[in-house]
N, C-alpha and C positions, 0 to 999 in steps of 0.2 A: 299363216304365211310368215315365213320368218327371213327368209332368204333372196340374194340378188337377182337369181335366176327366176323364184317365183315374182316377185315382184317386176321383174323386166316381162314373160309371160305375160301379167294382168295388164299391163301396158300395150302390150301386142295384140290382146285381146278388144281394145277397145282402139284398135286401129295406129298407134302412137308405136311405131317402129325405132326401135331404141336398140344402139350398139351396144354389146357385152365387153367390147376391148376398151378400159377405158373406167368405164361406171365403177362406181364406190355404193357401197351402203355404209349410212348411219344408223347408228342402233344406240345413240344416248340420249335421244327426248325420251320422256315418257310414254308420249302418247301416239306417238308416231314411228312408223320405220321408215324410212327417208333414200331413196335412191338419187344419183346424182350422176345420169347417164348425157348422151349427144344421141341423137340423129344422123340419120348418115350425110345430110347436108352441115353436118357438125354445130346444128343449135344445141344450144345446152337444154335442159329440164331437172326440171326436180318432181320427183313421181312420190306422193307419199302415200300411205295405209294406216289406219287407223290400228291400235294395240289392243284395242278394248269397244265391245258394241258401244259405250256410251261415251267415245269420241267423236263416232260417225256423223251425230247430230250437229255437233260442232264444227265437225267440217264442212258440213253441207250450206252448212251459216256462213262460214267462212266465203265459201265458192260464190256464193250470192252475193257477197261485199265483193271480191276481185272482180266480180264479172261487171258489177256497175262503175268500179274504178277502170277498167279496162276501156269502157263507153266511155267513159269522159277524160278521155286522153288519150294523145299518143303514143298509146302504150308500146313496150319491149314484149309483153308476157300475152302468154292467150291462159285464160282459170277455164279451167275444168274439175268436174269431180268423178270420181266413181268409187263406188265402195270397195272391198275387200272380195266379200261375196259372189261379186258380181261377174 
């Protein structure tokens, strides 16, 4: 998965309707390729994918840390993960 299109897809895939007018990808972390789409009720998101299987672990670490910050506040963000594969 290297691409906006594929990237916005995996998003649609997992329910998370994300407009193409608009969105940008990042492609200079390492580890990550990074979309920066809206919704059509125009919330923002950041959609990311791992570059490499052995980021996925790390992310899935990650997603479990957001989602207990998420519980203890008022949060702006909803964490989610899903893999690349998926």
């Amino acid at each position: 998965m290297s691409t906006l299109p594929e990237l916005l897809a995996l998003a649609h895939r997992h329910g998370l309707e994300l407009v193409a007018d608009g969105a940008t990808l990042d492609t200079m972390g390492l580890d990550f390729l990074v979309a920066h789409a809206r919704d059509a009720a125009g919330t923002r998101w950041i959609v990311r994918t791992p570059r490499r299987p052995d980021v996925a672990a790390s992310a899935r670490h990650e997603a479990r840390v957001l989602s207990l910050v998420a519980d203890r506040s008022a949060s702006r963000f909803r964490a989610g993960a899903f893999t690349a594969t998926s």
